[in-house]
N, C-alpha and C positions, 0 to 999 in steps of 0.2 A: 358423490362421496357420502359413505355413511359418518353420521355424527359419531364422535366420543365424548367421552363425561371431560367437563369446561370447557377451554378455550381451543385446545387442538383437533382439528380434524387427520379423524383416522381412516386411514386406506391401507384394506389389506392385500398381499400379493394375487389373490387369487379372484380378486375382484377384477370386473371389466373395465371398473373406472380408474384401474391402476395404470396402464400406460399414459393413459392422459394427464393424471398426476404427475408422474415423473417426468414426461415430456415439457408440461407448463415450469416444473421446478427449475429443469434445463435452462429453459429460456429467461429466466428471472433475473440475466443482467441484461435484458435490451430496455435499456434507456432512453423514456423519450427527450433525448435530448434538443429535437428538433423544433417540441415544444418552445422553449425559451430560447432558442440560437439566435432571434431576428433582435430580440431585446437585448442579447448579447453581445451581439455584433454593434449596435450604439454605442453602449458602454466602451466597449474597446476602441470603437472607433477615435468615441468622444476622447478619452485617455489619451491616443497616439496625439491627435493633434491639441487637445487641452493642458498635457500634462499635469502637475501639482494643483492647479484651478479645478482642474476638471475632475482627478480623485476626488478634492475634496467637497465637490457641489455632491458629486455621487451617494459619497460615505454620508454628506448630509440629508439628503433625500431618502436612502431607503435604511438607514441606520439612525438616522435621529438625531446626529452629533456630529458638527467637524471636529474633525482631527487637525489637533495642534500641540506640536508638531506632527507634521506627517510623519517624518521618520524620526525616531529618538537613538541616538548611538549611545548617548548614556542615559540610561534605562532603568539604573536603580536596580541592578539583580542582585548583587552582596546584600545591601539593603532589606532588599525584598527576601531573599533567603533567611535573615535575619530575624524578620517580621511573622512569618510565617507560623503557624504552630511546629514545638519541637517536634510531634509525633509525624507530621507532612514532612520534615525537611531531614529528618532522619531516611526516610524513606527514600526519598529523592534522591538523598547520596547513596542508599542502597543500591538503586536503581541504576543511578547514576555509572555507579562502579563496575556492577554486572553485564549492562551493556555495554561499554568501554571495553572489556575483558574479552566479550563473545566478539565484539565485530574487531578488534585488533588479531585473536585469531584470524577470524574471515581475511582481513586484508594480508596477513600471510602467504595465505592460500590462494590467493590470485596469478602466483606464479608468473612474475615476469621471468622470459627466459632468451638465451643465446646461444646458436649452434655457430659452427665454422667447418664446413668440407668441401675440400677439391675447390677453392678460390671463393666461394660463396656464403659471404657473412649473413646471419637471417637471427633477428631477435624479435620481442614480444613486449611492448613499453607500454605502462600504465602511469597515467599522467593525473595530479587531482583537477579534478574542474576548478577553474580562477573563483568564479560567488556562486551560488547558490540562493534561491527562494525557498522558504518550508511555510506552505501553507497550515496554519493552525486553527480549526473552527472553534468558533463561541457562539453563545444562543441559548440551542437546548441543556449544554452543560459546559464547562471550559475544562479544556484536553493540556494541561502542563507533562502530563505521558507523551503524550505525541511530538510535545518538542523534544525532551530527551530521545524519543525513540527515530525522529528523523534530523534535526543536527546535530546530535551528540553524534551520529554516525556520518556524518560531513567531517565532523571536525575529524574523528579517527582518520579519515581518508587522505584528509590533507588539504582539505579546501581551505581558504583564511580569510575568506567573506562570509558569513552567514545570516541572510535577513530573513526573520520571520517575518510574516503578514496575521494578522488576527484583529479580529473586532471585540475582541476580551481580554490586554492585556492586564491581567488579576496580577496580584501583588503573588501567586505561585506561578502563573505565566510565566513572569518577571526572576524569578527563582530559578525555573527549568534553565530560560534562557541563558543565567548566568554559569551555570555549572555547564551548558552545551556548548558554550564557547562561540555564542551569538554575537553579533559585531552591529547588528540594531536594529529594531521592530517596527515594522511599518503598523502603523494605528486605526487599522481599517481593514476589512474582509471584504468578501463577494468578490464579482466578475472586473468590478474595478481595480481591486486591489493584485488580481492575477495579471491586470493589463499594465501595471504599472512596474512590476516586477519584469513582465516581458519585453514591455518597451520602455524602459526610463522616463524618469523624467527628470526633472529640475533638482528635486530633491534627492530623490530615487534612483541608484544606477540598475541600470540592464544585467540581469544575471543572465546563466547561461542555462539553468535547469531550474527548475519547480515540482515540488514532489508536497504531498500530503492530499487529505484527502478534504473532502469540501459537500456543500450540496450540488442539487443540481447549477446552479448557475456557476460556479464555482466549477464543476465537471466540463461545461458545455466552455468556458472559456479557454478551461486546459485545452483543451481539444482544438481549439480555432487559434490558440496564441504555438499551437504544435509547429513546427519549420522555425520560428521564429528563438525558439528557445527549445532544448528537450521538457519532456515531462516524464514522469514517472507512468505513470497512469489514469484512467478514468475510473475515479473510484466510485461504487454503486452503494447499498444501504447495507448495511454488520448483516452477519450473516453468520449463524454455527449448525453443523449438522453432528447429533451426538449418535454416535453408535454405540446400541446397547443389547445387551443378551438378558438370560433370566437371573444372571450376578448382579446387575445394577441395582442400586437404590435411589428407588423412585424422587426423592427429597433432592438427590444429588445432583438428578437429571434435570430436574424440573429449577433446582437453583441454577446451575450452568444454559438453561432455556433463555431465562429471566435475564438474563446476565449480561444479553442481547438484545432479548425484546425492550429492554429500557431503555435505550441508546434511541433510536427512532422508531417511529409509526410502522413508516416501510423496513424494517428490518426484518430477518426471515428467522426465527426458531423454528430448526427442523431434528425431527427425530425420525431414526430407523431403529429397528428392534425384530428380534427373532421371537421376542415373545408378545401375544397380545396383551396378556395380563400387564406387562410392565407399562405397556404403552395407557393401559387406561390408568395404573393407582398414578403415573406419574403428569397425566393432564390432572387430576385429582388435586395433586400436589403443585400443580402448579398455580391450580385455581385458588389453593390454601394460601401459600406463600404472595401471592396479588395482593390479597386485600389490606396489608397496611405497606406494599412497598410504595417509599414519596411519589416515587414517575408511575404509578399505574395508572394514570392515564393511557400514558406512552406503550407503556409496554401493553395495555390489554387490546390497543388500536394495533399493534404489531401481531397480537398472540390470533385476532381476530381477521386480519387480514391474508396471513401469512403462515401461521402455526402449523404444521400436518407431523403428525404419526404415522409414518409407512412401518407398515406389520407383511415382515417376510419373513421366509420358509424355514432358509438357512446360514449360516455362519457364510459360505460364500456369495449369497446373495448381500450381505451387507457389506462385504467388499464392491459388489457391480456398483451399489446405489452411490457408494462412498465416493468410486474414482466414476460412476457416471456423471454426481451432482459440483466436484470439485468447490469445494467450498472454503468457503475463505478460514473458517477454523472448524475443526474436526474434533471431537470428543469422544476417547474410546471408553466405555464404561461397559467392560466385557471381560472374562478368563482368558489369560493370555494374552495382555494385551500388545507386546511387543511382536507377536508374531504375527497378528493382525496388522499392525501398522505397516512392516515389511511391505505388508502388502497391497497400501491404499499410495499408489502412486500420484496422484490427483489430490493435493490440498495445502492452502496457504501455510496453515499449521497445524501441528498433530498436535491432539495433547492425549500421552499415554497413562492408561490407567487411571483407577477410582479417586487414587488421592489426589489429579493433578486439575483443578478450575482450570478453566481458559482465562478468570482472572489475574491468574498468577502471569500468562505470558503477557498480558495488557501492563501490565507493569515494571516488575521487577525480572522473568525468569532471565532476561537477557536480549533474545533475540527479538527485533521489529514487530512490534504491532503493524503497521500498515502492511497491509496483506493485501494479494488479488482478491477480488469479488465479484460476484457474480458468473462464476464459475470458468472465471481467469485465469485461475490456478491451473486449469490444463494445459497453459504455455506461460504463463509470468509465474514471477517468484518474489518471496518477499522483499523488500526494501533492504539495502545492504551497500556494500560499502563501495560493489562495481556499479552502482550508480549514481556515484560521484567521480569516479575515473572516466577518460578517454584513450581508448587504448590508439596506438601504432604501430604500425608493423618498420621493420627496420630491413634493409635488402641492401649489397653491397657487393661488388664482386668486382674480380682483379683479370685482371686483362685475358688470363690463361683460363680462366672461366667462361669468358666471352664467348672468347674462341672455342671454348670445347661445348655451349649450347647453344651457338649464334644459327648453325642449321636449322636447329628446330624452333627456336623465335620468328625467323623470317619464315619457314614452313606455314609457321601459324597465322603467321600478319597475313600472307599474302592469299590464305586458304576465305582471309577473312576479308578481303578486297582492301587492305591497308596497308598501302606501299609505303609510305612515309614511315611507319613501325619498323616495317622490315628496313629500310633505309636506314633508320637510325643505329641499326645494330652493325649491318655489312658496310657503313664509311667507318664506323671503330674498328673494327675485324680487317677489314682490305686494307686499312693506311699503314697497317702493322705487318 
């Protein structure tokens, strides 16, 4: 790969080393998760049979502090809302508000339904899940977004358990929780605090799903506590790919990069661009903008690991790259951006046009922050409200129904060496 001026490497379409680029870019949600799974599998173990003991020797060893109480049901969120600065808690209920509005649409739109022809009743029933887990991280920074953004959209659904998990619950934690309609926060993160939620314990009951997004260990437990409970997903490191033509502004790109790379290390800021010149003022600009933001550490460990500029031909080629790299947010900063988007099938979320940060959807625009990553986005989809539902299907039929599809039932059973199927249909059918 040839160098560009600071922290992003630029790769142009017409270079050799461009398949390789984009091939490695593809791959960038394989997670080793196999690394820590054995130390994973302890923890879980130890959880099933230790329960509340064994959380809390955990949360004491690789967190610094027992948790006492393990679960808190009053929590102090009024409180805490209260506490809060007014400019954070005004927001909150911004937030609050917008996302409440966006996914009460969505649950609309789920469409249960019910037909009736010729004797045979057939409906479509969406049910809310009884509790729920929402994993909330703390550490590098504390996410009170991500409780709004993943039980505030439980509650919309209908759930009326909701336990967050977190090893930061902050006095706006505490806030989120309250306006989410949380019912009590477990006071501990990691691979413990997932196995606790999956498998109960003393304090702790057993939900039925776990959604939010975590580190690796936190990933690799989702994944092993899977059967036992649903999960949402395996989530991998932030991730935005900005598409950009010779309309962008370089400052604009390079803040929406940042905006990313400062969340973690491994996070991917990735840029495509039809022009080379944008691709270089805006690694330029990005290397300006670094030097007094607080997390550059963070972010120049991410801009350094992870950063690339791919410089292509044409306006269609930043569609291939767009729906090749399916990324978990998407940034159009191009002419026309609507018509572009049309056509980037492949991405957690769009954000159209110059004036719209990927900031704004991490917050307030409405809809889920927790997004597919690592290039998930080609079969998942955001977080929402049918993944707090269990659907059914409903089937019912009256005797005259039977009898007029009872031929081709037992055709079927018996095509398929299942006498007993077919039996079961011709003694209703013959006793009549």
């Amino acid at each position: 790969m040839s160098g560009a001026a600071a922290l992003l490497t630029l790769v142009e379409q017409e270079s050799p080393e461009f398949p390789q680029a984009l091939d490695r870019l593809r791959q960038r949600g394989q997670t080793d998760l196999e690394r820590v799974e054995p130390d994973v599998r302890r923890i879980l173990a130890d959880v099933r049979q230790g329960g509340d003991q064994a959380v809390a020797d955990w949360a004491e060893r690789l967190d610094g502090r027992r948790p006492d109480p393990l679960l808190e049901r009053d929590y102090g969120g009024a409180a805490a809302l209260s506490t809060v600065s007014q400019d954070v808690a005004a927001a909150m209920r911004l937030a609050s508000a917008r996302i409440r509005a966006y996914h009460e649409r969505q649950l609309r739109a789920l469409g249960d339904f019910e037909v009736e022809q010729d004797g045979v009743r057939l409906a479509s029933r969406a049910t809310p899940l009884a509790r729920v887990g929402v994993y909330t991280p703390g550490g590098k920074a504390r996410y009170p977004s991500s409780v709004l953004m993943s039980a505030l959209i439980a509650q919309v659904a209908g759930v009326r358990e909701i336990l967050v998990a977190t090893p930061d619950a902050s006095p706006e934690v505490r806030a989120a929780c309250h306006l989410a309609g949380v019912t009590g926060i477990v006071n501990c993160g990691g691979a413990h605090a997932v196995g606790a939620l999956a498998y109960g314990t003393e304090s702790i009951p057993r939900v039925d799903k776990i959604v939010g997004p975590g580190n690796i260990y936190v990933a690799a437990a989702k994944r092993l506590v899977f059967g036992e409970v649903d999960i949402d997903s395996i989530a991998g490191p932030s991730e935005i790919l900005v598409v950009a033509d010779e309309s962008a502004e370089p400052e604009w790109v390079a803040a929406d990069l940042l905006s990313q790379a400062e969340h973690d290390e491994a996070a991917y800021p990735l840029l495509v661009t039809s022009d080379r010149s944008l691709a270089e003022r805006s690694a330029q600009a990005t290397s300006r903008q670094l030097q007094d933001l607080p997390r550059r550490r963070i972010a120049e460990a991410s801009l350094l690991a992870n950063g690339v500029a791919l410089v292509v031909s044409s306006r269609e080629a930043l569609v291939d790259v767009a729906n090749a790299l399916a990324a978990e947010h998407v940034a159009l900063h191009v002419r026309d951006p609507r018509a572009l988007a049309d056509r980037i099938t492949r991405a957690g979320a769009l954000f159209v046009g110059h004036q719209t940060p990927e900031a704004a959807g991490d917050y307030v625009a409405g809809p889920s922050h927790v997004l597919p990553t690592g290039g998930a986005a080609r079969y998942a989809a955001p977080l929402g409200v049918y993944d707090f539902v269990s659907r059914s299907s409903v089937i019912e039929y009256s005797a005259e129904a039977l009898r007029g599809q009872g031929e081709a039932i037992e055709a079927f059973a018996r095509a398929e060496g299942l006498e007993a199927h077919a039996r079961a249909v011709s003694l209703r059918t013959r006793r009549r």
